[in-house]
C-alpha positions in Angstrom: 108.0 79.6 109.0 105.4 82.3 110.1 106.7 86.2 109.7 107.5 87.1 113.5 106.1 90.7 112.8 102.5 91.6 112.2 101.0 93.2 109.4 99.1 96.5 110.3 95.3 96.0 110.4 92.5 97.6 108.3 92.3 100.5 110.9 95.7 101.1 111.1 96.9 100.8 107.4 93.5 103.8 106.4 95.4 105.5 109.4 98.9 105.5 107.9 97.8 106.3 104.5 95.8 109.2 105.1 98.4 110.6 107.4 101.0 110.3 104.2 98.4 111.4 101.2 97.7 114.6 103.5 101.3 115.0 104.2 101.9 114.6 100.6 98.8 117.0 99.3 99.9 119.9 101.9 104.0 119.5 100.9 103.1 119.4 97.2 100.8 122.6 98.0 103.1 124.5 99.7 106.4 124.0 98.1 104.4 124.8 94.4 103.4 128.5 96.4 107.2 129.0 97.9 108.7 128.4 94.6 106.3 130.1 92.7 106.1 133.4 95.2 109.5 133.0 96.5 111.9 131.0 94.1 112.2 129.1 97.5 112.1 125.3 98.9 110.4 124.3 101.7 113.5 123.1 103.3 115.1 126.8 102.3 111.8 128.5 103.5 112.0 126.8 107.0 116.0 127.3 107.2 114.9 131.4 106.9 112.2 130.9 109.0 113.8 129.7 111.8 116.5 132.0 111.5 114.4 134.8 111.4 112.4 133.5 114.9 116.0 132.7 116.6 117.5 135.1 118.8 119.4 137.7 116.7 118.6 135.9 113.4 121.2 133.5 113.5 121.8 130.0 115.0 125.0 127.6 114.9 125.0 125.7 111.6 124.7 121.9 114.0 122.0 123.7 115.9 120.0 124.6 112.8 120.8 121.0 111.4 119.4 119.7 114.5 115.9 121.3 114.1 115.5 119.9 110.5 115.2 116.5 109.4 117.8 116.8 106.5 120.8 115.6 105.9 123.7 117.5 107.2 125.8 117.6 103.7 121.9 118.5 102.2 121.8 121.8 104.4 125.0 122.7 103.9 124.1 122.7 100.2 120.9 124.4 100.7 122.7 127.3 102.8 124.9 128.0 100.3 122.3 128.5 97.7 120.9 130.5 100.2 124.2 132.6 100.9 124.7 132.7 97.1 121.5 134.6 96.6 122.2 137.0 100.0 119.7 135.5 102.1 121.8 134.2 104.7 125.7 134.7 105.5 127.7 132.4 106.7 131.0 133.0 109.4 133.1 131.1 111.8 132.1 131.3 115.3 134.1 133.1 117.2 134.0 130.8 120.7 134.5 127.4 118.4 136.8 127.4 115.1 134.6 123.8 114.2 131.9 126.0 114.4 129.7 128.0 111.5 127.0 130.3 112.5 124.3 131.3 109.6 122.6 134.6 110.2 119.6 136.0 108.1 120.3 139.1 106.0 117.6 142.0 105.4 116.9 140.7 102.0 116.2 136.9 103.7 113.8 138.6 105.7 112.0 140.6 103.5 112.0 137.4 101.3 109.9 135.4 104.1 107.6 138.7 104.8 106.4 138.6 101.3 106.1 134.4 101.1 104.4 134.3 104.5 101.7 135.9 104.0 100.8 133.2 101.0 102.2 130.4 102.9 100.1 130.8 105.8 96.5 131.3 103.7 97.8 128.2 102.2 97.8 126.0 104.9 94.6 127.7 106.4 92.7 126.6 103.5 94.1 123.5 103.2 94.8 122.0 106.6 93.0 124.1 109.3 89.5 125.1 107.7 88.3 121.8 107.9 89.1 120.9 111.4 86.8 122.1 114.3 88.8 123.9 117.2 88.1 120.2 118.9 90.3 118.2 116.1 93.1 121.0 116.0 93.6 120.3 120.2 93.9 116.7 119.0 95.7 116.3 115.9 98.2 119.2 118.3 98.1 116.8 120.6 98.7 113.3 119.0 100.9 114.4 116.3 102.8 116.3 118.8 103.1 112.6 121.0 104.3 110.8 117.8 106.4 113.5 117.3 108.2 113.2 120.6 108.4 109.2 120.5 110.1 109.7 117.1 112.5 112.0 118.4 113.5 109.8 121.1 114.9 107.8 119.0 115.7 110.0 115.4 117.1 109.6 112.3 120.9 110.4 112.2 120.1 113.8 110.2 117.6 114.9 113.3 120.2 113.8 116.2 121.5 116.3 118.2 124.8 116.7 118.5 126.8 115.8 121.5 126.8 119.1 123.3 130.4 121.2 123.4 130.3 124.6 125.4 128.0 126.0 123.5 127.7 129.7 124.4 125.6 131.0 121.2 
């Protein structure tokens, strides 16, 4: 009996690894920075970052969840590492009683005001300086079309919740 699905060519395979090495290099590169600079994760960096860019520094706990490709019980414990050491709090909403909202303290944003700085030379060297303005448009540009197709159809931790009169 011949295997009904196809193998992934020569082309395709060099594609797929490089894509997961660099992936791998620039993860390993970062997180050693964040923890080193900032006693931080990656996945407790970008749960700061984000709060920091929302609207009033805070976002509802699904919403947040919904950004991040991690699973739900794996952010919950991450936040409260992060509310242990002050970075974040954590309070019911007041429009939903299901609902938590995690807002970033003072001391979580001073925390990603001294890590960005590093962060950001660190994917500068590694990712961006050797890519013309030509192959940032189209890694943007492909990545951000995989991106999208993969979202259609996401893993449980990156699925949006069914919508419930959200107001915050």
């Amino acid at each position: 009996m011949s295997d009904p699905t196809p193998g992934l060519n020569s082309q395709q395979l060099g594609a797929y690894f490089a894509l997961m090495e660099v992936s791998s290099l620039l993860q390993y590169a970062v997180e050693e920075h964040l923890r080193a600079d900032g006693d931080l994760s990656y996945v407790q960096f970008e749960i700061l970052a984000r709060l920091v860019d929302a609207s009033e520094g805070r976002l509802r706990m699904t919403d947040l969840a919904d950004g991040l490709v991690y699973s739900r019980s794996g952010l919950t414990y991450q936040v409260g590492l992060l509310d242990k050491r002050g970075l974040i709090t954590r309070s019911p909403s007041p429009d939903d009683e299901r609902s938590v909202i995690v807002s970033v303290t003072a001391a979580g944003r001073d925390l990603i005001a001294r890590v960005l700085p590093g962060h950001v030379d660190r994917v500068r060297q590694l990712l961006i300086e050797p890519m013309t303005g030509e192959d940032l448009t189209a890694l943007g540009a492909i990545l951000g079309r995989v991106r999208d197709h993969m979202r259609a159809n996401p893993p449980r931790s990156a699925k949006p919740r069914a919508a419930r009169n959200r107001t915050t």
